[in-house]
C-alpha positions as CSV (number, residue, x, y, z in Angstrom):
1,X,67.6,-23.1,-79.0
2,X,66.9,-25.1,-82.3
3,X,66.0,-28.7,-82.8
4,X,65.7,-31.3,-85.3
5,X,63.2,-34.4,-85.4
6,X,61.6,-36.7,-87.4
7,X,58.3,-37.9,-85.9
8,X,54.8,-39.0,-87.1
9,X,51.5,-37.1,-88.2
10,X,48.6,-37.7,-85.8
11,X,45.1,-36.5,-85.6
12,X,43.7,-35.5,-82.2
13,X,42.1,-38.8,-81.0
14,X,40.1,-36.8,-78.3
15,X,37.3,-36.5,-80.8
16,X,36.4,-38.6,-83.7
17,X,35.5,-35.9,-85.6
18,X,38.9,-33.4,-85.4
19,X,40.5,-31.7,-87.7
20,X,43.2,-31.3,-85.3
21,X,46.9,-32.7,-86.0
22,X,50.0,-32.7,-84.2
23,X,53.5,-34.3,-84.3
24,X,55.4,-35.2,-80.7
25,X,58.9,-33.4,-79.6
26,X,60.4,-37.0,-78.2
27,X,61.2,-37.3,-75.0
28,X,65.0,-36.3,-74.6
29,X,64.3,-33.0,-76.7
30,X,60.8,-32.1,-74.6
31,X,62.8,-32.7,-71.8
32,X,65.4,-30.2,-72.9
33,X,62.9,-27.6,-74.0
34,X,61.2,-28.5,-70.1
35,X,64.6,-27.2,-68.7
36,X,64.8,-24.0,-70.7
37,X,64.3,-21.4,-67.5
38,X,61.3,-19.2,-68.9
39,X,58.0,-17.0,-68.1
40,X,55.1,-19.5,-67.5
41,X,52.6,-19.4,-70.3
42,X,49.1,-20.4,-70.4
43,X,48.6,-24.7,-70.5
44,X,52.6,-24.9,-69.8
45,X,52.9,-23.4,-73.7
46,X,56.1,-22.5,-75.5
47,X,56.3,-20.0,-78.7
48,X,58.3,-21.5,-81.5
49,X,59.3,-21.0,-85.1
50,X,58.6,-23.9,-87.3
51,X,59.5,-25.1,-90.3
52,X,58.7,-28.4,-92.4
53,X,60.1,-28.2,-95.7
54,X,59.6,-24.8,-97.3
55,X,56.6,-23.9,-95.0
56,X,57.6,-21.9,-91.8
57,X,55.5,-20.4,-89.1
58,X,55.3,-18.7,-85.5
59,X,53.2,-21.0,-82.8
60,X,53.6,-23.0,-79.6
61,X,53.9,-26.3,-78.7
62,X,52.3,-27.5,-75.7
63,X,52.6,-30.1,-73.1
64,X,50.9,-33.4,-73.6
65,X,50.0,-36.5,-71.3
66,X,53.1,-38.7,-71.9
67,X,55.3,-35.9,-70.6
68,X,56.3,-34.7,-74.3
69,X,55.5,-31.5,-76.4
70,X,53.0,-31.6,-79.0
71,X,53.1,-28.7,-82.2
72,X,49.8,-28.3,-83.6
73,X,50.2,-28.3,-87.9
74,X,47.9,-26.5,-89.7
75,X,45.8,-27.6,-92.4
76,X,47.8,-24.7,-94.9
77,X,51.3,-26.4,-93.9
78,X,49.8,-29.8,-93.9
79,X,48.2,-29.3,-97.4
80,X,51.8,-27.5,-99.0
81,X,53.8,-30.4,-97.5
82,X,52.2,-33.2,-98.6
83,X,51.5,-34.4,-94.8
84,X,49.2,-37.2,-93.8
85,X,47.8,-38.6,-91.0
86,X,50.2,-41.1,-90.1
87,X,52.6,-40.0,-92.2
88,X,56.3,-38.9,-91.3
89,X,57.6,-35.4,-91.0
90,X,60.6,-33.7,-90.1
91,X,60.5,-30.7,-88.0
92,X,62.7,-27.6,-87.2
93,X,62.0,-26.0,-84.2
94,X,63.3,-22.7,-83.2
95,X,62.6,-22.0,-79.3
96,X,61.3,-18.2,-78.7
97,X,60.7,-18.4,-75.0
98,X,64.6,-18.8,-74.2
């Protein structure tokens, strides 16, 4: 399965100090990756090939609070695309655990 979004740049507001970013899956597409029958992973994880402009890599995107995925973006991808906190992005996502 493969998806397309736009979303927003956001540091993890557990701690003031993180160094942690993420972008949300929305809803509708969380809630299609939720129905995807699959092995359960550890912290209801699911492996995935991303890509933001030129910069593609293998992770997972995990389950947060409001019921949506979260993928984690790396300070190497954030730095090569330009991305700020706050700032948009657009996301392919390739689901592995299909």
């Amino acid at each position: 399965m493969m998806i397309e979004f736009d979303g927003d740049v956001f540091r993890w507001a557990a701690r003031a100090d993180s160094s942690w970013f993420f972008t949300s899956v929305p809803p509708e597409l969380s809630d299609d990756i939720r129905e995807i029958p699959r092995p359960y992973r550890g912290f209801g994880s699911v492996r995935v090939r991303a890509r933001i402009g030129g910069s593609e890599w293998t992770t997972s995107i995990f389950p947060s609070s409001d019921g949506t995925y979260v993928l984690p973006l790396k300070k190497s991808v954030r730095e090569a695309e330009s991305l700020v906190d706050g700032g948009p992005v657009t996301v392919r996502l390739d689901v592995l655990d299909a």
